[in-house]
C-alpha positions as CSV (number, residue, x, y, z in Angstrom):
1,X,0.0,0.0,0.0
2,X,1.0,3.3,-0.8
3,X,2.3,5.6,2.1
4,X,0.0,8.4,2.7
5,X,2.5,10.5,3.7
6,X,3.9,10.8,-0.1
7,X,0.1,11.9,-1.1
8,X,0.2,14.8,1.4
9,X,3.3,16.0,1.2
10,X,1.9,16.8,-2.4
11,X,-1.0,18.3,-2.7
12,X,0.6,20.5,0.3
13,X,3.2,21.5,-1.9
14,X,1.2,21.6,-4.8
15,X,-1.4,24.1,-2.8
16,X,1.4,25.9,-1.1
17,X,2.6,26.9,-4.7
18,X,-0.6,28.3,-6.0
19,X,-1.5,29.7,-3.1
20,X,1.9,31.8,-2.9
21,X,2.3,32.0,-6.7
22,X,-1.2,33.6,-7.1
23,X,-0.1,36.4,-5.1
24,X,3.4,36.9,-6.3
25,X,1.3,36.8,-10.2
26,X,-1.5,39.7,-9.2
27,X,1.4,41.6,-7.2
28,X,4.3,41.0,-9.7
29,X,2.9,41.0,-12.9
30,X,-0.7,41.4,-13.4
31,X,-0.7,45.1,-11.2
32,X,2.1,46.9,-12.7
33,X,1.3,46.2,-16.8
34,X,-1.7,48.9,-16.5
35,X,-4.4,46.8,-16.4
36,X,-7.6,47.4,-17.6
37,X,-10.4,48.9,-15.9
38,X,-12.6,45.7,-15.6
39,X,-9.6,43.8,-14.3
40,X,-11.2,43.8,-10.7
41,X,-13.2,40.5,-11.0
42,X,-10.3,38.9,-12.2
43,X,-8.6,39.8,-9.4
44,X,-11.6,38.8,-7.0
45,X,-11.6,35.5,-8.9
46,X,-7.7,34.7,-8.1
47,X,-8.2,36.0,-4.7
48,X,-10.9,32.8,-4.4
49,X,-8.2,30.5,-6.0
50,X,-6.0,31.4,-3.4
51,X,-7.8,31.3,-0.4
52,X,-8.9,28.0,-1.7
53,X,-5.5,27.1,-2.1
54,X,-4.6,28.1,1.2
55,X,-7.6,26.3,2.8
56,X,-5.6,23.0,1.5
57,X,-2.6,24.0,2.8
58,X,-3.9,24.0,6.4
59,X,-5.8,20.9,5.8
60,X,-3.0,19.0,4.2
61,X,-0.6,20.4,7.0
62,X,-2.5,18.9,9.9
63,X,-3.1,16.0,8.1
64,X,1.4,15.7,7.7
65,X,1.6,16.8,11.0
66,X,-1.0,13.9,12.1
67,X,0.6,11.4,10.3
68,X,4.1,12.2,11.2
69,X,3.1,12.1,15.4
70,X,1.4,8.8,15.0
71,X,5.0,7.6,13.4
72,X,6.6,9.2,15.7
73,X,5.0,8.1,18.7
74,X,4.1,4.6,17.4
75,X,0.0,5.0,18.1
76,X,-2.6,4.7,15.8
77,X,-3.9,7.8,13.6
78,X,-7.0,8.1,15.1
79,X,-5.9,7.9,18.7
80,X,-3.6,10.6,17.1
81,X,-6.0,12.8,16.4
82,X,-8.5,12.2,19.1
83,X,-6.4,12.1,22.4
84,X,-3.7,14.9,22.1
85,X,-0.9,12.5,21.3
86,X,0.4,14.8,18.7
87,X,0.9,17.8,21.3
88,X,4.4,16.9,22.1
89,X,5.3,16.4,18.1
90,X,3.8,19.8,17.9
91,X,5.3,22.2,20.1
92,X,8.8,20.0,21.4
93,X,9.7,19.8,17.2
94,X,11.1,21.9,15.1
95,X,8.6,20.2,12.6
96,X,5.4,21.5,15.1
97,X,6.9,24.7,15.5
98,X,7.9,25.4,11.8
99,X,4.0,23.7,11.1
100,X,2.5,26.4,13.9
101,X,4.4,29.5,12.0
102,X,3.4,28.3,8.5
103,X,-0.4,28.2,9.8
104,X,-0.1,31.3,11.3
105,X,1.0,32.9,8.0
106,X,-1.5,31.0,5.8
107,X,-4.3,33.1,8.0
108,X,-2.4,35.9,8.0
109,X,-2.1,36.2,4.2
110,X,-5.7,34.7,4.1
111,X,-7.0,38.1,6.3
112,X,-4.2,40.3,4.1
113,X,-6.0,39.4,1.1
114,X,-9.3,41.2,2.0
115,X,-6.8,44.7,1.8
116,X,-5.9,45.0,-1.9
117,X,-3.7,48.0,-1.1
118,X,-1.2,46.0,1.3
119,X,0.8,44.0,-1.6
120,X,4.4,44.4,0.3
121,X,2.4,42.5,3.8
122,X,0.9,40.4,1.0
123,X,4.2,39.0,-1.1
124,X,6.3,39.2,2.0
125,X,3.7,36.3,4.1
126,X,3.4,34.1,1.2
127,X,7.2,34.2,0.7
128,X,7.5,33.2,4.0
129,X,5.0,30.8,3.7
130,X,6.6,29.3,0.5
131,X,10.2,28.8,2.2
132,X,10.1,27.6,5.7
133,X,9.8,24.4,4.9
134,X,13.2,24.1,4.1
135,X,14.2,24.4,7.4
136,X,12.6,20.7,7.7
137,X,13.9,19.7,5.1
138,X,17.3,17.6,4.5
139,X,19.2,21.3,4.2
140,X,17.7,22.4,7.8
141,X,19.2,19.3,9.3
142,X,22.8,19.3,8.0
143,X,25.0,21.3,10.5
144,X,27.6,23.5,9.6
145,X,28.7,25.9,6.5
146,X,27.4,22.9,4.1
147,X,24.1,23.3,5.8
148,X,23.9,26.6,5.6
149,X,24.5,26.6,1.6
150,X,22.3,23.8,1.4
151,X,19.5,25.9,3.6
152,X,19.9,28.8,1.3
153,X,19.6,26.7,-2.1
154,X,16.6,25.2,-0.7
155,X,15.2,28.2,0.1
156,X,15.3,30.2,-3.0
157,X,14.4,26.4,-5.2
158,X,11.3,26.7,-3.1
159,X,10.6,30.9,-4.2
160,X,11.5,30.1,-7.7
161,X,9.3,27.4,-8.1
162,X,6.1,29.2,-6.7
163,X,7.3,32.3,-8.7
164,X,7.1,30.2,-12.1
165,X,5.2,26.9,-11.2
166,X,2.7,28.8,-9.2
167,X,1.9,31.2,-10.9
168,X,1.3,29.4,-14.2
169,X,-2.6,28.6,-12.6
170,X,-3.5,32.5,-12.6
171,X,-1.2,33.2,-15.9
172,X,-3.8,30.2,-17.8
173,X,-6.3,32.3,-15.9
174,X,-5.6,35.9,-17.1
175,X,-5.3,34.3,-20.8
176,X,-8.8,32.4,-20.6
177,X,-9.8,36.1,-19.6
178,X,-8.6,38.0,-22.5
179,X,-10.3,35.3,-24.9
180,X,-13.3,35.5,-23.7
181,X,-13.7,39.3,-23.4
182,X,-12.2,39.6,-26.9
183,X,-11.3,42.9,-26.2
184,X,-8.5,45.3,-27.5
185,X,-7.7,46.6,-23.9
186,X,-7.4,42.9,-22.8
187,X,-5.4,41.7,-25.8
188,X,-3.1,44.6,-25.0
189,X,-2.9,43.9,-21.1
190,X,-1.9,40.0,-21.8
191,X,0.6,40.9,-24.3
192,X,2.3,43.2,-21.4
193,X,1.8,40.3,-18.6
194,X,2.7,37.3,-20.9
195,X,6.3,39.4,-21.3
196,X,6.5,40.4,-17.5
197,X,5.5,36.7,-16.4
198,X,7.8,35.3,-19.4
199,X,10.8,37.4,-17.4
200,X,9.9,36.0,-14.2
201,X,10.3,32.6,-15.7
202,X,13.0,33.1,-17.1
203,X,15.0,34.4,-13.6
204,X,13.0,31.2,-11.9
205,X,14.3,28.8,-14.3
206,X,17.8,30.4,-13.8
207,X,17.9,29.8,-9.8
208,X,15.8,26.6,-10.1
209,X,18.9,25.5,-12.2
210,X,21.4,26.5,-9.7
211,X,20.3,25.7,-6.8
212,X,19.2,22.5,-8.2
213,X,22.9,22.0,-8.9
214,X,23.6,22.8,-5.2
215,X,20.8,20.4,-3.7
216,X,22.2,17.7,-5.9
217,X,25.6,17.9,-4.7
218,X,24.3,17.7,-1.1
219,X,22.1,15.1,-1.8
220,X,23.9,12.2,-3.9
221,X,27.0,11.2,-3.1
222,X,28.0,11.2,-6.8
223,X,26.5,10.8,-10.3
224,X,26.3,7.1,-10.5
225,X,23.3,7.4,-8.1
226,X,21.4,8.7,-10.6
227,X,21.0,5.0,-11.8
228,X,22.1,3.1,-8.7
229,X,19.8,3.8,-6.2
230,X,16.0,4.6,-5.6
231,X,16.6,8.3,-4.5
232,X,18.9,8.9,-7.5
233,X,16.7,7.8,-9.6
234,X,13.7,9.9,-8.6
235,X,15.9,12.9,-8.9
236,X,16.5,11.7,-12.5
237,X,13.1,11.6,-13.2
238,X,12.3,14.7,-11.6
239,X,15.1,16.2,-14.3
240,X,13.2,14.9,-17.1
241,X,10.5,16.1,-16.1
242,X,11.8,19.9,-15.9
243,X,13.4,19.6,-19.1
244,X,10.6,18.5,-20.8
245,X,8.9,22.2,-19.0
246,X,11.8,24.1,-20.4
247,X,11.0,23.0,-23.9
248,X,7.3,24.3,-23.6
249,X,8.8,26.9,-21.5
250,X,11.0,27.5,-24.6
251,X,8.3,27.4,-27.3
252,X,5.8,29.8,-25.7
253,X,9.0,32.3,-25.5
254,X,10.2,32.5,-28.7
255,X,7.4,31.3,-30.9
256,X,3.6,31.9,-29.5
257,X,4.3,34.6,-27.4
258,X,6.2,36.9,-30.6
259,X,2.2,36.4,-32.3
260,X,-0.1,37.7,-29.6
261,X,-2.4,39.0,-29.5
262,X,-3.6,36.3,-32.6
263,X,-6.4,34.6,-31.0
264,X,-4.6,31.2,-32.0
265,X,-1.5,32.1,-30.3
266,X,-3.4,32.9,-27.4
267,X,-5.1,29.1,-27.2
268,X,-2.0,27.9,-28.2
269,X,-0.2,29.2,-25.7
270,X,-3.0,28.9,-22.8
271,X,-2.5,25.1,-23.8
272,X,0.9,25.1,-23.1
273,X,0.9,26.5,-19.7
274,X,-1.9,23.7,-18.9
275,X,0.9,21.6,-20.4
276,X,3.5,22.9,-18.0
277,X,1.5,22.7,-14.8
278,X,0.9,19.0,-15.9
279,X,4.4,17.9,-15.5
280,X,4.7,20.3,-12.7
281,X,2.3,18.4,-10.6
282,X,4.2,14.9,-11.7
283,X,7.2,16.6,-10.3
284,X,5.6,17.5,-7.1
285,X,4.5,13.7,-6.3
286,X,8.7,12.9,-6.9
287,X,8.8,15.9,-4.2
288,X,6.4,13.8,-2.0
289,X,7.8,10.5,-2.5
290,X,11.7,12.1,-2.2
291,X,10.8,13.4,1.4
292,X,10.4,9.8,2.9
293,X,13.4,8.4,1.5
294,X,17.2,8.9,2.6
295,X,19.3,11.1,0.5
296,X,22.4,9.0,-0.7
297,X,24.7,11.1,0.4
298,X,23.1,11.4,3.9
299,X,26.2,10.6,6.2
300,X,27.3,11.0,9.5
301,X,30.9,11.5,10.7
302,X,31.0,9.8,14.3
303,X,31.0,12.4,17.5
304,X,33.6,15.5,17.8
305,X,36.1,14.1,19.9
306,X,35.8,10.7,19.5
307,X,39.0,8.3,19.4
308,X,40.1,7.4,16.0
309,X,38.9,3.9,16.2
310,X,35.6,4.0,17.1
311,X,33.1,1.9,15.1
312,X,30.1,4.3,14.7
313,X,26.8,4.2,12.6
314,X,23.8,6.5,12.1
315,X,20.4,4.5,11.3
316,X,17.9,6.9,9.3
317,X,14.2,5.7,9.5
318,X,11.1,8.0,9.1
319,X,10.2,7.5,12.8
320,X,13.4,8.4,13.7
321,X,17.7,8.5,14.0
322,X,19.9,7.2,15.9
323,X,23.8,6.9,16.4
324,X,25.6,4.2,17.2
325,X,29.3,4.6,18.8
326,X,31.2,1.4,20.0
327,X,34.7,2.3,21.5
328,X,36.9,0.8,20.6
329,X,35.7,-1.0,17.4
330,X,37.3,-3.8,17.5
331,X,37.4,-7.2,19.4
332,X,37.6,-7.3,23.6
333,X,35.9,-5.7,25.9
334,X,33.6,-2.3,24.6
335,X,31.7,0.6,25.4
336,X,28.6,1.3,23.3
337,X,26.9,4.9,23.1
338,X,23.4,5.7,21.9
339,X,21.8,9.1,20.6
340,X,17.9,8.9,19.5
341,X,17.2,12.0,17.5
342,X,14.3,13.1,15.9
343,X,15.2,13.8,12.3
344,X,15.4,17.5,13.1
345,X,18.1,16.3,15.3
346,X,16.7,17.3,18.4
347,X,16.7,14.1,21.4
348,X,13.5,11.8,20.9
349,X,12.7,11.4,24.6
350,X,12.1,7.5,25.0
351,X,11.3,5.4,28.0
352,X,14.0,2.8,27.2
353,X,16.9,1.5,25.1
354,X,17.8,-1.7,24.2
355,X,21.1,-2.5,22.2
356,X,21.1,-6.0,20.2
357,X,24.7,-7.0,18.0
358,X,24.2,-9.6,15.7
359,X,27.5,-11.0,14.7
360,X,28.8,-11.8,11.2
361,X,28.1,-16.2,11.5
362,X,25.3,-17.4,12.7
363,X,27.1,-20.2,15.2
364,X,27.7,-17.1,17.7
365,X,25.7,-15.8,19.7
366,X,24.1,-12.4,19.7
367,X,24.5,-10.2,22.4
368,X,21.5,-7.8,23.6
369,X,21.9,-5.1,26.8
370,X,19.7,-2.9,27.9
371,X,20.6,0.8,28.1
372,X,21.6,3.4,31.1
373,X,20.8,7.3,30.5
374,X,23.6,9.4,31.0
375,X,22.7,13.2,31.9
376,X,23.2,14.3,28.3
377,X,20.3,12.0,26.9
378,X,22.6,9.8,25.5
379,X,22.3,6.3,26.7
380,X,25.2,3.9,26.8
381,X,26.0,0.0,27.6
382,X,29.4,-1.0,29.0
383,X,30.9,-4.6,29.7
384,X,30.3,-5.6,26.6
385,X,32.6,-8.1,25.1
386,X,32.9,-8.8,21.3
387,X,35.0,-11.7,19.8
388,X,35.4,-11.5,16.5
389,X,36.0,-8.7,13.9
390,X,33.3,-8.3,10.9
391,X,30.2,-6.6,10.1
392,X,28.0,-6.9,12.6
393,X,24.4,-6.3,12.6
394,X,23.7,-3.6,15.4
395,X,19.9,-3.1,16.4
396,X,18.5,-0.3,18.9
397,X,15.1,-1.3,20.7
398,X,13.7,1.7,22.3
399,X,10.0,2.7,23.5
400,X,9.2,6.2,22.8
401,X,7.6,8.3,25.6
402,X,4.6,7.5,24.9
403,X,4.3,5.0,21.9
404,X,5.0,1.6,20.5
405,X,8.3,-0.3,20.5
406,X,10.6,0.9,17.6
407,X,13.6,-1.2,16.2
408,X,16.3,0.2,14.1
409,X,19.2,-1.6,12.7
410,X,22.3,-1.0,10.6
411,X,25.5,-3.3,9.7
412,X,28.4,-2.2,11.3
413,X,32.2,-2.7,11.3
414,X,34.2,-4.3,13.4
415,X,38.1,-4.2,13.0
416,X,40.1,-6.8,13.2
């Protein structure tokens, strides 16, 4: 069965973009290309698409937010949603707090709406609204200088792609308009916008490229992933899929838009942005489907400090992380250290850890400790005693607080 999760994550990106794109259009590039008098219920009408766009973005959120605490906390949806065990996901992550700031900006630009005259308040919520969720993203959780190049990137892939993507809904929009009024004010006002929107593209496309680039190099630990690995391969896909939105892009450029304000041109190239947001929305499920899986190049470097042979894993699962140290790594008598992190990073408060090692044959046996908690909220397991080198299968048991029993496991190395 399909997860869920990959559904939502969708159709909130997907309304996130209209929603913010709308506005940026009417501000951006319907407003300053004069116009004409009658424009108002145009206006009106995008000013419904976007509150109806931003009515799924809160309904979509909770239902992420929902269905990431009953992960989380290892209960069902429904007693999720009808007993308060998403409270703790919601104001002790930075997920729930990023998720609290976004729905207070969707009302926000929701109320800002009903002012016509306050575009800056307007464009600068649904900016806002359009980029924090990189900060829960795979950039907001890599630490450093990388991280903050990586956060950045994201940040203005996400601005570009609303500025372009959506605002391609209210472009189609404004086009169906002129048709039908079939007037020379109209024909002369989507000439003006299909220019002014044809340079916003154009600059979009330019930073979607770059910090496409940048993403990529964070994300895959080299070009043969592309082919190699599930991840890589989505991101392949979602290339194809951009190119093949540049070539329309290309066409209504150079060819269609040149003819306006031919009536043919116009359909032509109203048909073409339906095109575009077509293969848009196919790239937004890769977008959903990308945010449960593990970058390839998502690595961990063992603890600051640490001696230099330590054998040390991270284990990435949806419901959570967790590192692994075992000093020293090789055979005789060890110390093991465990971290359980939320994938924001932050300490997943559990009740209880368990560590299992699993060694490389079968005719040994496995060893399995239970956990102390140091005051840091680390937990660790001495006198343990390994006897041979090899990859070993380590496996952390742990009971969230509260929540079902979760168990993550990862090979690691022992040296000889």
């Amino acid at each position: 069965m399909a997860d869920p999760l990959v559904f939502v994550r969708g159709v909130h990106f997907a309304a996130t973009l209209v929603a913010c794109g709308t506005v940026g259009f009417v501000r951006l590039v319907a407003e300053p290309t004069k116009p004409p008098s009658d424009f108002r219920l145009l206006r009106d009408r995008l000013t419904i698409l976007t509150w109806l766009a931003l009515a799924v973005v809160v309904l979509s959120g909770a239902a992420w937010m929902a269905l990431l605490a009953a992960d989380i906390v290892g209960a069902p949806l429904v007693d999720v949603c009808l007993h308060g065990r998403a409270w703790p996901v919601l104001f002790e992550t930075r997920f729930g707090l990023v998720w609290c700031a976004r729905l207070g900006l969707a009302i926000a630009l929701a109320l800002l709406l009903l002012r016509p005259a306050l575009r800056v308040s307007q464009l600068a919520a649904a900016a806002l609204l359009l980029a924090l969720p990189a900060v829960v993203g795979h950039a907001g959780a890599t630490p450093g200088l990388a991280g903050d190049v990586h956060l950045l990137s994201d940040t203005l892939h996400l601005l570009a792609a609303g500025a372009w993507l959506g605002g391609l809904p209210a472009f189609v929009w404004l086009l169906w308009q002129a048709r039908r009024e079939a007037k020379p004010t109209w024909g002369t006002f989507a000439i003006r916008a299909t220019r002014r929107f044809s340079i916003v593209s154009t600059l979009s496309v330019g930073v979607l490229l770059a910090s496409g680039l940048v993403n990529s190099w964070n994300l895959l630990s080299g070009p043969r992933d592309l082919v190699s690995t599930d991840y890589g391969r989505l991101i392949a896909f979602k290339v194809g899929l951009f190119a093949a939105m540049l070539a329309i892009a290309a066409v209504n450029k150079f060819y269609l838009t040149p003819r306006l304000p031919e009536r043919t041109a116009m359909r032509a190239l109203q048909r073409n942005s339906l095109a575009e947001i077509s293969l848009g929305l196919c790239v937004l499920s890769f977008v959903g489907i990308l945010g449960t899986l593990s970058p390839t190049a998502h690595t961990h470097a063992a603890p600051e400090g640490s001696p230099p042979d330590v054998a040390f894993v991270h284990i990435h699962a949806p419901e959570a992380m967790t590192d692994v140290t075992i000093a020293p790594g090789r055979p005789g008598s060890v110390k093991a250290t465990i971290r359980v992190m939320r994938v924001d990073l932050t300490l997943f408060p559990v009740k209880d850890v368990r560590l299992r090692l699993e060694p490389p044959a079968a005719i040994s046996p496995a060893i399995e400790r239970d956990a102390a908690e140091l005051a840091d909220g680390t937990w660790q397991v001495s006198g343990i005693t390994i006897p041979e080198p090899g990859i070993w299968t380590v496996k952390v048991i742990f009971t969230p607080q509260p929540g079902e029993t979760i168990v993550l496991d990862a090979p690691i190395v022992i040296e000889r």
